[in-house]
MIFI-436914 format. One record per residue: x, y, z of N, C-alpha, C, O in turn. Coordinates in nm, 4 decimals. Layout:
ATOM    n.east   n.north      n.up   ca.east  ca.north     ca.up    c.east   c.north      c.up    o.east   o.north      o.up
ATOM         X         Y         Z         X         Y         Z         X         Y         Z         X         Y         Z
...
END
This chain:
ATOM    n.east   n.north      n.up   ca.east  ca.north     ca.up    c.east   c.north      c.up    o.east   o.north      o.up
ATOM   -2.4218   -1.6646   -3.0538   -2.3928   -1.6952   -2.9149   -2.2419   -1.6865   -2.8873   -2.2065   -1.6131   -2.7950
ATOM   -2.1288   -1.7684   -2.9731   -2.0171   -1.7259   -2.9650   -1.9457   -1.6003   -2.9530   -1.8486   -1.5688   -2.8841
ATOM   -2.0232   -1.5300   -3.0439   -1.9717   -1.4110   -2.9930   -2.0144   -1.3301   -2.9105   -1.9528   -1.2236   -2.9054
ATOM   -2.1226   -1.3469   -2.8247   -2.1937   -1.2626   -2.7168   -2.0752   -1.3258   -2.6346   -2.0497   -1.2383   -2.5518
ATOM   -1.9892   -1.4313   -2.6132   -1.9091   -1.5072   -2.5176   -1.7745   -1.4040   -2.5609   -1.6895   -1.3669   -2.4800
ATOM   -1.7762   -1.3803   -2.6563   -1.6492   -1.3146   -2.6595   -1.6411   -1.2009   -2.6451   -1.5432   -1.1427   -2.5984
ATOM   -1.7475   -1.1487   -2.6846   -1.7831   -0.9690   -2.6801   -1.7324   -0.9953   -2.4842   -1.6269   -0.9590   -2.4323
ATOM   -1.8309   -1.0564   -2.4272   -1.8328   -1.0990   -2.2748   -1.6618   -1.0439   -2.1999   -1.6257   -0.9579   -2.1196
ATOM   -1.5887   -1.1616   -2.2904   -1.4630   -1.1789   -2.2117   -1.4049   -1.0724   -2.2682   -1.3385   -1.0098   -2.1855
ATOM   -1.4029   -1.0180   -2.3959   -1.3281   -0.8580   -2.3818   -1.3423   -0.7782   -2.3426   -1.2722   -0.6834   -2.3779
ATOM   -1.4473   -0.7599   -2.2379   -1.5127   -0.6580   -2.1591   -1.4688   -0.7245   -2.0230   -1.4862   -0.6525   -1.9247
ATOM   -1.4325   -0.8088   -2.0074   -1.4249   -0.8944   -1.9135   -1.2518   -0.8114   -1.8656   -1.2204   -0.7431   -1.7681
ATOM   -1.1916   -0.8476   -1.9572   -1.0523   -0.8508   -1.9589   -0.9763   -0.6730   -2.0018   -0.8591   -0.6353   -1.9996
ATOM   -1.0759   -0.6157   -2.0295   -1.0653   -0.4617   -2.0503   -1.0822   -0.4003   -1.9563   -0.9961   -0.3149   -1.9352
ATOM   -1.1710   -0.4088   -1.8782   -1.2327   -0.3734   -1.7511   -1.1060   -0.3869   -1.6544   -1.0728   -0.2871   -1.5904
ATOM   -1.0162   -0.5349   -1.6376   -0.9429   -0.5436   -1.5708   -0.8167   -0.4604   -1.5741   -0.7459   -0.4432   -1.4749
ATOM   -0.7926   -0.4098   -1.6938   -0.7085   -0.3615   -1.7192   -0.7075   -0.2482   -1.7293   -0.6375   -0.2005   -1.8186
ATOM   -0.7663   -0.1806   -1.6629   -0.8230   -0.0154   -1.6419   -0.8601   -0.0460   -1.4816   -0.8767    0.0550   -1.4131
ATOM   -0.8699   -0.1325   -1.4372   -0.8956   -0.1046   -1.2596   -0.7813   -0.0783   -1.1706   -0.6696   -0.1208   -1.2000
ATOM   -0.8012   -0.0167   -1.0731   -0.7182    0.0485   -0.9976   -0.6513   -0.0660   -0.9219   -0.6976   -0.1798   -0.9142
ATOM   -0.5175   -0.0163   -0.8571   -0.4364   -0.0911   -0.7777   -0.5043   -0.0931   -0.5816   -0.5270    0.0186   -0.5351
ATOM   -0.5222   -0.1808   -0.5148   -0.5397   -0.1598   -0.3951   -0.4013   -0.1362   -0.2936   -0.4136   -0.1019   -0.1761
ATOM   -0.2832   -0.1577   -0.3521   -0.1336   -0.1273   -0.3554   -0.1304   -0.0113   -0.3158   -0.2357    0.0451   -0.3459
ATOM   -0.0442    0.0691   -0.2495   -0.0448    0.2065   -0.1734    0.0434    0.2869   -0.2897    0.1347    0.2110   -0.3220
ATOM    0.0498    0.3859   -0.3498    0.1241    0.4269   -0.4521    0.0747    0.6039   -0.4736    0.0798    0.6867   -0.5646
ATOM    0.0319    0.5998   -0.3463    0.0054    0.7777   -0.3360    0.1693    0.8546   -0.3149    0.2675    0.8284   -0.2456
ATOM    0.1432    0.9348   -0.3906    0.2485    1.0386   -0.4466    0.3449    0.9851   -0.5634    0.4544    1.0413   -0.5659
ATOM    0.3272    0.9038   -0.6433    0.3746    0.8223   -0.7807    0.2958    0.8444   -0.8869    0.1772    0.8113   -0.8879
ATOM    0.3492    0.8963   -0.9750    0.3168    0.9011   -1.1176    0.3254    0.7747   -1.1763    0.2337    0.7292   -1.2447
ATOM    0.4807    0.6860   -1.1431    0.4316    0.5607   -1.1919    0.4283    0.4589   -1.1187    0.5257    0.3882   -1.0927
ATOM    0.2960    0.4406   -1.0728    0.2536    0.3348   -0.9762    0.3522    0.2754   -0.8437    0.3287    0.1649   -0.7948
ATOM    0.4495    0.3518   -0.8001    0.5374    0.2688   -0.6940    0.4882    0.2552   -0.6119    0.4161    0.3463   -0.5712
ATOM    0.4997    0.1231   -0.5344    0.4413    0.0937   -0.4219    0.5395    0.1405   -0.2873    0.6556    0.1768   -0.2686
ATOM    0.4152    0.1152   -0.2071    0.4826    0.1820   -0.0395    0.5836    0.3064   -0.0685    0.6774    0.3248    0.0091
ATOM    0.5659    0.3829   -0.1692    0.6619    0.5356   -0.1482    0.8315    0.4649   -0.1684    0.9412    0.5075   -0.1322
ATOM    0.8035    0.3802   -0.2189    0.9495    0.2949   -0.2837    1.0321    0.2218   -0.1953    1.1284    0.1567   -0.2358
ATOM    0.9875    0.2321   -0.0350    1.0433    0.1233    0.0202    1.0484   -0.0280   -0.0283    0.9838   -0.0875   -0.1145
ATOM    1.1587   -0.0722    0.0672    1.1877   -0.1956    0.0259    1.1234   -0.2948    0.1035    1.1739   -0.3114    0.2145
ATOM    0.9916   -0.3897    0.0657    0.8899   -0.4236    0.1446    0.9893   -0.5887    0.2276    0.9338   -0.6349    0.3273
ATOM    1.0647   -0.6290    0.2011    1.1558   -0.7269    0.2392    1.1958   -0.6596    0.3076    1.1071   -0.6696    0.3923
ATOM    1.2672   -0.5862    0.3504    1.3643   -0.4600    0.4375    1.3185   -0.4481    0.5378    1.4023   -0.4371    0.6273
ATOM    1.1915   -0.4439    0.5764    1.1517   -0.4225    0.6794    1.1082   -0.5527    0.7873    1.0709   -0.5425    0.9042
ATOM    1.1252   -0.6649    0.7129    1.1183   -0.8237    0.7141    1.2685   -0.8586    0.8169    1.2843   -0.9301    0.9158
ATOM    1.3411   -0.7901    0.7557    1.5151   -0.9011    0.7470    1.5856   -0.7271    0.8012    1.7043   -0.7320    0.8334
ATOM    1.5536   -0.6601    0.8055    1.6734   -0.5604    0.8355    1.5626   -0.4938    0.9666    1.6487   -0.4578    1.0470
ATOM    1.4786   -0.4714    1.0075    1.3653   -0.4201    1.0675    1.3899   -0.2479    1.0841    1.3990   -0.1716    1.1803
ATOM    1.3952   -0.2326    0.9295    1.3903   -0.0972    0.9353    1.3189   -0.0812    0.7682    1.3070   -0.1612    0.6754
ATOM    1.2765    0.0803    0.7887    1.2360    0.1086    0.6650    1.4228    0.1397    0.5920    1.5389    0.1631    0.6257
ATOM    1.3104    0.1110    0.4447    1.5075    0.1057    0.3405    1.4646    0.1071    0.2289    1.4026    0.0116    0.1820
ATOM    1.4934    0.2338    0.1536    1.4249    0.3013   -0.0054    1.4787    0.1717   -0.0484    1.5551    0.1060    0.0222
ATOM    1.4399    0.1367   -0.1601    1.4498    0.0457   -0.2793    1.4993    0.1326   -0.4062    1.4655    0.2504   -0.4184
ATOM    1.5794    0.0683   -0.4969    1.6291    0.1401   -0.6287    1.5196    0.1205   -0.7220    1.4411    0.0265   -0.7095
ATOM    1.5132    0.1915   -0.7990    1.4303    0.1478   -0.9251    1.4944    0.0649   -1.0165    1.4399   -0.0349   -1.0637
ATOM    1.5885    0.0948   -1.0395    1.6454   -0.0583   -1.0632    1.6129   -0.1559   -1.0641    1.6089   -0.2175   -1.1706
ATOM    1.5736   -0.2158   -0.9407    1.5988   -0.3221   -0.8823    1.4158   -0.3094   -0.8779    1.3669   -0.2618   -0.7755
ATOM    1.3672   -0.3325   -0.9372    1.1796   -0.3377   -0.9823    1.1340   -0.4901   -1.0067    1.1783   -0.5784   -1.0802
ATOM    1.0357   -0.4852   -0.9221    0.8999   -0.6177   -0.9656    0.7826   -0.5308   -0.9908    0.7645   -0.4327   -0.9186
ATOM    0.7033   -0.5586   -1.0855    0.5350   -0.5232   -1.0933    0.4805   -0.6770   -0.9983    0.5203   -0.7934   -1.0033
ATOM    0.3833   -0.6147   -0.9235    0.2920   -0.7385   -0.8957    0.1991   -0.5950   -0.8152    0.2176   -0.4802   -0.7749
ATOM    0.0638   -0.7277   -0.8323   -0.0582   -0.6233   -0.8285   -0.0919   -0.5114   -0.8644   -0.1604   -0.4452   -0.7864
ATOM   -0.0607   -0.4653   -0.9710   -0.1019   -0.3610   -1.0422    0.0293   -0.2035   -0.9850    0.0066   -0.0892   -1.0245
ATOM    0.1150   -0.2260   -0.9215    0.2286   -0.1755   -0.8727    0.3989   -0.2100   -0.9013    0.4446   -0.3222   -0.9236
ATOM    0.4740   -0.0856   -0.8942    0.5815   -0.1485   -0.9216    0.6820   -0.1246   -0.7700    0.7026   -0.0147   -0.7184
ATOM    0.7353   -0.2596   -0.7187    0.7938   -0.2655   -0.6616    0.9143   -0.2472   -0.6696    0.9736   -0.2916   -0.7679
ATOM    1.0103   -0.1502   -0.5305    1.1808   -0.1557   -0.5767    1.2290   -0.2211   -0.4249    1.1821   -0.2387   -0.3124
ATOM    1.3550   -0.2445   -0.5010    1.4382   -0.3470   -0.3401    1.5665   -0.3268   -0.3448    1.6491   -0.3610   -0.4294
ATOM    1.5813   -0.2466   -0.2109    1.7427   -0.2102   -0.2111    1.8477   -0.3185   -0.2483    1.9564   -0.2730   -0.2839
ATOM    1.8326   -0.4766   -0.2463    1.9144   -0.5389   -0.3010    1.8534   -0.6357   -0.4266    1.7465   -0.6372   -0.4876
ATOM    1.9624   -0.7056   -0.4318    1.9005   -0.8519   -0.5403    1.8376   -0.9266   -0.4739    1.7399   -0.9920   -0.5106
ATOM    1.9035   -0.9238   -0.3344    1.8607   -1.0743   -0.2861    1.6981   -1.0824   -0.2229    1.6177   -1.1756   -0.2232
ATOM    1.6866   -0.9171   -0.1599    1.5474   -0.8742   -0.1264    1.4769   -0.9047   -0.2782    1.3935   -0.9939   -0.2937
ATOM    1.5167   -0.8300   -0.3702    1.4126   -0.8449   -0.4957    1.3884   -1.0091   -0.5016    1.2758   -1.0411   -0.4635
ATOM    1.4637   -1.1056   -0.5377    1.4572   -1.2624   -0.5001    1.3499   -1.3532   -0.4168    1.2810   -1.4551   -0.4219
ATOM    1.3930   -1.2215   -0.3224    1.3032   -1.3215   -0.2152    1.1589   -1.2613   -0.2131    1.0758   -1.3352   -0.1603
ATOM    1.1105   -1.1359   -0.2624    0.9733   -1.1213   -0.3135    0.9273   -1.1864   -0.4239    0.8136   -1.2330   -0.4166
ATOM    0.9741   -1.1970   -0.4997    0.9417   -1.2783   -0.6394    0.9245   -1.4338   -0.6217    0.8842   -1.5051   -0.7137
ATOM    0.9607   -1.4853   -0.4868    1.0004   -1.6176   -0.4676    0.8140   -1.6578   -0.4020    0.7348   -1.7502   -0.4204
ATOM    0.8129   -1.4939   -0.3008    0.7183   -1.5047   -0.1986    0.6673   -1.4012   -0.1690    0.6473   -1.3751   -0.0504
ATOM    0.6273   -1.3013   -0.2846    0.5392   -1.1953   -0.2520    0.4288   -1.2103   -0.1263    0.4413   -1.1297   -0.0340
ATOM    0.3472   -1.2859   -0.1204    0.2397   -1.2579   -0.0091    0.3133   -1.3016    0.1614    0.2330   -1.3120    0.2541
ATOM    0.4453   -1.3214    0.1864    0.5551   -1.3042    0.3009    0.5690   -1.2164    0.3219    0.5752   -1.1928    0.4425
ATOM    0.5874   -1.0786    0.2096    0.6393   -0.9530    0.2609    0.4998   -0.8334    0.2223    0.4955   -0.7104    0.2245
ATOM    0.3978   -0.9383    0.1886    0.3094   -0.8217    0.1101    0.2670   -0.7314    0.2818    0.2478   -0.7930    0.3866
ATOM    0.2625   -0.6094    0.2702    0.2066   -0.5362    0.3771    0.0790   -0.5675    0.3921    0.0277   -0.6248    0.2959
ATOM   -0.0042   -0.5416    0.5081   -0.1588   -0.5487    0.5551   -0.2339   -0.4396    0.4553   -0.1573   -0.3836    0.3768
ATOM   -0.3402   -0.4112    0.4497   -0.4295   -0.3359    0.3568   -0.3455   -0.2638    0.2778   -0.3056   -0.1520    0.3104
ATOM   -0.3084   -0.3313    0.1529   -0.2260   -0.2806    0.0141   -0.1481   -0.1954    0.0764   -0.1425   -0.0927    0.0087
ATOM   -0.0601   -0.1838    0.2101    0.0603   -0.0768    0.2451   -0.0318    0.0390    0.2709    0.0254    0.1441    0.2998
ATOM   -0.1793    0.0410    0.2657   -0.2014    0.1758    0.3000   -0.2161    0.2427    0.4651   -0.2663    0.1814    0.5593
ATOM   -0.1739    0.3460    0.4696   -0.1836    0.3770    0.6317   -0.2622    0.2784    0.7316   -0.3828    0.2939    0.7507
ATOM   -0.1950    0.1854    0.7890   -0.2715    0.1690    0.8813   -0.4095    0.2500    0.9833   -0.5245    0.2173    1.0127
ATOM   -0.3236    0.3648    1.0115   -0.4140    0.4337    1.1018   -0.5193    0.4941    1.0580   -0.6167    0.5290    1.1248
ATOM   -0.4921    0.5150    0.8837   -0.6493    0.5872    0.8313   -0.7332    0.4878    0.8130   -0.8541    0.5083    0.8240
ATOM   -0.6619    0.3100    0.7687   -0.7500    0.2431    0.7408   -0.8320    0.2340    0.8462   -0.9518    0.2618    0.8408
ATOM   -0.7565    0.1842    0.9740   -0.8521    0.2118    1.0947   -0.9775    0.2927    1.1366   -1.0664    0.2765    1.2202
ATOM   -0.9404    0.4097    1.0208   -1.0570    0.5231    1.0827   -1.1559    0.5331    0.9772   -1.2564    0.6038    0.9837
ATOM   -1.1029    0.4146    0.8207   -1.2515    0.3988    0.7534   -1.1827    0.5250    0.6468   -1.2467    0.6255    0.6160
ATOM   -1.0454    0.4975    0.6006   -1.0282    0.6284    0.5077   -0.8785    0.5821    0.4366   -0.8199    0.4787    0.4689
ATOM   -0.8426    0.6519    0.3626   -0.7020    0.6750    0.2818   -0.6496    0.7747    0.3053   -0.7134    0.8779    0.3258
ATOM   -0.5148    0.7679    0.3082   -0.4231    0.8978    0.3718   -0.3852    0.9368    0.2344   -0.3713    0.8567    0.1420
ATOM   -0.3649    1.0997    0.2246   -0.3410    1.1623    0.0791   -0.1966    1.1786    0.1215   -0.1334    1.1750    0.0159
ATOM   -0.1299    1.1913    0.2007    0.0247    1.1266    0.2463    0.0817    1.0045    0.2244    0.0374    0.8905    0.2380
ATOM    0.2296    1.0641    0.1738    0.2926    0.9228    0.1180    0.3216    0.8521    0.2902    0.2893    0.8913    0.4024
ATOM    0.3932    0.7392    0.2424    0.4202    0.6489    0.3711    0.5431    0.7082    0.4056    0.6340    0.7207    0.3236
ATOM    0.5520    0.7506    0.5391    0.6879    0.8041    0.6077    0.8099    0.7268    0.6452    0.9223    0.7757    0.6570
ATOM    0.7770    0.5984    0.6632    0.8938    0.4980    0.6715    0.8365    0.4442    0.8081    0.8618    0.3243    0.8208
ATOM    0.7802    0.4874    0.8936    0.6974    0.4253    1.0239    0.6419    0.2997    1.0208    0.5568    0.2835    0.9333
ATOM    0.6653    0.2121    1.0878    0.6150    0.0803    1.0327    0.6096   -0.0076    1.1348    0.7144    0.0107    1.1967
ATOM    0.5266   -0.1208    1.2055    0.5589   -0.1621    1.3038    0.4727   -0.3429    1.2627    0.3671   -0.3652    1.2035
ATOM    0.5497   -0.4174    1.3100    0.5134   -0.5903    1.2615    0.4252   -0.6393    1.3941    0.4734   -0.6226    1.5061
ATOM    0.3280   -0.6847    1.3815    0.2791   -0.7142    1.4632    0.1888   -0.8748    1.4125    0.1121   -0.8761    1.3162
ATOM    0.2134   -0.9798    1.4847    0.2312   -1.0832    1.4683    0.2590   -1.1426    1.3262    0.1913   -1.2100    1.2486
ATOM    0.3569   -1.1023    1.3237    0.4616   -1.1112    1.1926    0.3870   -1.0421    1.0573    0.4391   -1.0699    0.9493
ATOM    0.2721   -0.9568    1.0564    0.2104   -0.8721    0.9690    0.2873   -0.7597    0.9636    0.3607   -0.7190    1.0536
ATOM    0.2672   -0.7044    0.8443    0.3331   -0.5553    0.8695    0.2727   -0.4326    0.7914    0.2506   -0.4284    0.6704
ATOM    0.2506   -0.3342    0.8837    0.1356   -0.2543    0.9165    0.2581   -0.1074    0.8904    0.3532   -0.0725    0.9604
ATOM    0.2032   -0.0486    0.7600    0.2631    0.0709    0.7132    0.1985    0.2315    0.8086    0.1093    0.2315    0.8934
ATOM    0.2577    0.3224    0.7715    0.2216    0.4712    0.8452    0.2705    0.5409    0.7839    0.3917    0.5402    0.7622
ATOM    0.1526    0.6581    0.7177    0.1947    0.7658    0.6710    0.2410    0.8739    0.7192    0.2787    0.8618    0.8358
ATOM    0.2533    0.9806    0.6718    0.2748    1.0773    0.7628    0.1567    1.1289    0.8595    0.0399    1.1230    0.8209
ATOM    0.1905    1.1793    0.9856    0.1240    1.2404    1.0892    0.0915    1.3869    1.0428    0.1534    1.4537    0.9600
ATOM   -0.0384    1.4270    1.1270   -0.0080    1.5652    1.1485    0.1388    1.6450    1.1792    0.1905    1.7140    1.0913
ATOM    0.1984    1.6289    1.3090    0.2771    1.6657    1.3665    0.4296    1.6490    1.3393    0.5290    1.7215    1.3387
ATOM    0.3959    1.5022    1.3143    0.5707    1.4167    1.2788    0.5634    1.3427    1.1971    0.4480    1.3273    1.1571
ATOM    0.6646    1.2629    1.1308    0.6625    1.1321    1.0411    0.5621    1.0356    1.0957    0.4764    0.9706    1.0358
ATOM    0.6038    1.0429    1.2749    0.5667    0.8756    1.3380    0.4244    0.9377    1.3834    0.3664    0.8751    1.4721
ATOM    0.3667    1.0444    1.3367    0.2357    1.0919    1.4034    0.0952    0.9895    1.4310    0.0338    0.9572    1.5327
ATOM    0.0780    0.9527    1.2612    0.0169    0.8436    1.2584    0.0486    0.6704    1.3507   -0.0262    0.5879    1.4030
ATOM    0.1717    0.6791    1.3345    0.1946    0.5216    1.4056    0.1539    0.5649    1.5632    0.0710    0.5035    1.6303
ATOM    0.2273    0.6803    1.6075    0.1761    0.7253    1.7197    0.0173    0.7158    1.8019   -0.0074    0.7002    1.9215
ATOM   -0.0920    0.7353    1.6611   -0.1635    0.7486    1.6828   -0.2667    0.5900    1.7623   -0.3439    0.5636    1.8545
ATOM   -0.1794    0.5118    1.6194   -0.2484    0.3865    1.6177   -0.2453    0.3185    1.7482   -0.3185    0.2254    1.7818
ATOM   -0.1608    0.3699    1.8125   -0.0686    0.3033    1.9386   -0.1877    0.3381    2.0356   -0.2615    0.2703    2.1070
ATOM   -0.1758    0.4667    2.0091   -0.2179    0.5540    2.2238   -0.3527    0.6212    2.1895   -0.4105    0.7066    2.2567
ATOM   -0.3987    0.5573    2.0524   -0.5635    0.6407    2.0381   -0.6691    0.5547    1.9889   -0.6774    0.5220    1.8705
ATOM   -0.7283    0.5276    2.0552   -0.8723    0.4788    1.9760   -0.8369    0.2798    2.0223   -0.8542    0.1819    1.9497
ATOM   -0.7908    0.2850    2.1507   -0.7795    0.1648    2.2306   -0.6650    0.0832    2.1288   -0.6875   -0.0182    2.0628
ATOM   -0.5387    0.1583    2.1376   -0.4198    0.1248    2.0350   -0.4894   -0.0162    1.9293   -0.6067   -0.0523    1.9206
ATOM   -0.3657   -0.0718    1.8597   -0.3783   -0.1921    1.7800   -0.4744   -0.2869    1.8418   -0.5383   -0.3380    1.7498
ATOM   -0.5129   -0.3329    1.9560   -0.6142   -0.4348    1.9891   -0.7532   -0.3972    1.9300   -0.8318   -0.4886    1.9053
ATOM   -0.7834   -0.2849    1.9091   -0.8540   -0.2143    1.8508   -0.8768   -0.1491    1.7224   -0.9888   -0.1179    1.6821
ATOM   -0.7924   -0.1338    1.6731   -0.7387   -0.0710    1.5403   -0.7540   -0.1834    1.4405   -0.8212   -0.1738    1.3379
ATOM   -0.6775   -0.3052    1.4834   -0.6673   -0.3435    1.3868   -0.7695   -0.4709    1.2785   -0.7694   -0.5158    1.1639
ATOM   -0.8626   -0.4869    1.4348   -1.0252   -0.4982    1.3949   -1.0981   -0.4225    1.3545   -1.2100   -0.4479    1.3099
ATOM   -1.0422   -0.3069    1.3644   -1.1607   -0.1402    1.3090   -1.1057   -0.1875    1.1579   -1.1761   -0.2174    1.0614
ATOM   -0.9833   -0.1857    1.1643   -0.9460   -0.1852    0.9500   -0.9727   -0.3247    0.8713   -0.9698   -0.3286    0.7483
ATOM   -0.9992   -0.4401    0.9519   -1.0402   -0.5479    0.9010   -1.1435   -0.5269    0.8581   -1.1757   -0.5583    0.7436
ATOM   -1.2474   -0.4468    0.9724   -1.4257   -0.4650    0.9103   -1.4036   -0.3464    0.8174   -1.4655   -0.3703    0.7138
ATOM   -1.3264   -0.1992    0.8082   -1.3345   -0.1689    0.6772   -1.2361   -0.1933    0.5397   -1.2735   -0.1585    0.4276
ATOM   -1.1519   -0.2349    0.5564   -1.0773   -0.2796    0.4425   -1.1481   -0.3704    0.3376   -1.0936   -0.3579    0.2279
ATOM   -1.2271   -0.4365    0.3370   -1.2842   -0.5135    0.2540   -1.3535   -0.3895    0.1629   -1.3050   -0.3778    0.0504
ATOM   -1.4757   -0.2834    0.2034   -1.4995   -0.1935    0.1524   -1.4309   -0.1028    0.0631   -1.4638   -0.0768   -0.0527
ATOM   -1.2892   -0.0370    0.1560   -1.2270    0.0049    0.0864   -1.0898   -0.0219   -0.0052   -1.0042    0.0503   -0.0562
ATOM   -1.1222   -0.1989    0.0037   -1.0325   -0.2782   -0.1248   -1.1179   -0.2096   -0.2188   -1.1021   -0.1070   -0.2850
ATOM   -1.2196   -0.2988   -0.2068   -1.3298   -0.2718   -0.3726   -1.3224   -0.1146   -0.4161   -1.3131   -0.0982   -0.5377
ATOM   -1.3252    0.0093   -0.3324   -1.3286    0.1071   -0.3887   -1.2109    0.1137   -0.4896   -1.2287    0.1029   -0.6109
ATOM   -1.0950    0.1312   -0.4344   -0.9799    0.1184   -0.4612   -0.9388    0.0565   -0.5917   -0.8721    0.1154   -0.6767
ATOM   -0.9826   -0.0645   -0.6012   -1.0311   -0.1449   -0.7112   -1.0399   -0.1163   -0.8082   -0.9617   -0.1221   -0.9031
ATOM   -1.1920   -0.0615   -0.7918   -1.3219    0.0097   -0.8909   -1.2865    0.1138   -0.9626   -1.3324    0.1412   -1.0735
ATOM   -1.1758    0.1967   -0.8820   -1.1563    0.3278   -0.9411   -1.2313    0.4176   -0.8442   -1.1919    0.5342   -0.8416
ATOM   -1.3251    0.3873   -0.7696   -1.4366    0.4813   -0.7104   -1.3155    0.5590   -0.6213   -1.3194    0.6818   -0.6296
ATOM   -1.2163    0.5058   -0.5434   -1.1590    0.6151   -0.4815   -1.0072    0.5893   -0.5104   -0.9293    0.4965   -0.5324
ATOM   -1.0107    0.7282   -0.4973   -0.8726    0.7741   -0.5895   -0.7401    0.7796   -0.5144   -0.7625    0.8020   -0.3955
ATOM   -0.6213    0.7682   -0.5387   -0.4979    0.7786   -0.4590   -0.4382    0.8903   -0.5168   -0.4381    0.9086   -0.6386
ATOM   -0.3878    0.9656   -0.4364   -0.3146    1.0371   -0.5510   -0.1568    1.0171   -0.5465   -0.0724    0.9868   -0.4621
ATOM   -0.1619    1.0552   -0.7030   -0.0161    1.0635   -0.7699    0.0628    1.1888   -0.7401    0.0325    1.2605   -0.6448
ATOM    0.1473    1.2113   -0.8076    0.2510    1.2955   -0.7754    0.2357    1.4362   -0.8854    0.3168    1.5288   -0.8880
ATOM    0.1320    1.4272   -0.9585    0.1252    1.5168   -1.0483   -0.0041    1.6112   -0.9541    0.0055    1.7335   -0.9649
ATOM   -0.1265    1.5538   -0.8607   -0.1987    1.6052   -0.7960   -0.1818    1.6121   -0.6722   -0.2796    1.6164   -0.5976
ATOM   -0.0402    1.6148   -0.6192    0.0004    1.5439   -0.4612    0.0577    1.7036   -0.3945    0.1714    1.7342   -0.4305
ATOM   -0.0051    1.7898   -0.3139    0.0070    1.8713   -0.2772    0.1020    1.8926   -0.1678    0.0343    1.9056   -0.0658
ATOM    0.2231    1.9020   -0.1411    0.3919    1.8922   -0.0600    0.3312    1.9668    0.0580    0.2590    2.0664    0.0610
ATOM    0.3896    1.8772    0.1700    0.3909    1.9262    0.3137    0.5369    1.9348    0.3629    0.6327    1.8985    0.2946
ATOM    0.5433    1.9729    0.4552    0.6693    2.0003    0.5509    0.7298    1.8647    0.5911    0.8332    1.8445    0.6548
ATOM    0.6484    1.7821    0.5433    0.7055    1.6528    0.5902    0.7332    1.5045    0.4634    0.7549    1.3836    0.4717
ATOM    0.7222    1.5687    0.3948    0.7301    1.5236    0.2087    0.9128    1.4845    0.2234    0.9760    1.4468    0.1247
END
């Protein structure tokens, strides 16, 4: 019996450690989150602002960078303050029940002190934020469409069942 308990928890704890990040880290080979912005930065400076690698936290299965110390500080103090809405992934695809194979463009907009990432658009960087705005009955709408699917597509994400891609399978647009 003891060891059916242990066989248990190393399968338990193996499993975990092979599951996917729900963290946004499309176009990274090694796991960076939000396309390496600095997820504080957009908190305290209200702009998007690359992060150094340097200056790195892992949390949630991602590695975070922060253009300063004091940003890195104050995530480590209070990660779920600056954590983005659905793991940093596009708002506007989450909305539409999907994952964007585009990294995050720097588009970003806080809305009751949440903060809601955007990948690239068709057209422009801000295509997507654009979208979220003036299509599909803007954010009053949107952002109940990605609540009822984000739960779904946490677990995929999760599971492994759906894939992000990295930078070794990440096919360059005009807007990369």
């Amino acid at each position: 019996m003891r060891q059916f308990f242990l066989s248990l928890a190393f399968t338990f704890f193996v499993s975990l450690s092979f599951a996917g990040t729900i963290i946004n880290t499309t176009g990274s080979d090694d796991s960076t989150a939000i396309s390496g912005f600095d997820a504080v930065a957009f908190f305290t400076q209200n702009k998007a602002v690359q992060g150094k690698p340097e200056l790195e936290f892992k949390y949630q299965g991602a590695s975070w960078h922060f253009a300063s110390q004091e940003n890195l500080q104050a995530f480590i103090k209070n990660p779920e303050k600056f954590m983005p809405e659905w793991g940093g992934q596009c708002a506007w695809c989450i909305s539409e029940n999907c994952i964007s194979s585009k990294k995050l463009s720097g588009s970003f907009d806080l809305i009751d002190g949440k903060l809601y990432l955007f990948a690239h658009g068709n057209d422009s960087p801000d295509g997507a934020r654009n979208g979220f705005w003036k299509a599909g009955g803007g954010p009053q709408s949107r952002i109940p469409a990605g609540e009822k699917y984000w739960a779904d597509i946490q677990k995929k994400l999760a599971n492994d069942t759906l894939k992000q891609r990295n930078a070794s399978n990440y096919r360059k647009t005009k807007f990369d």
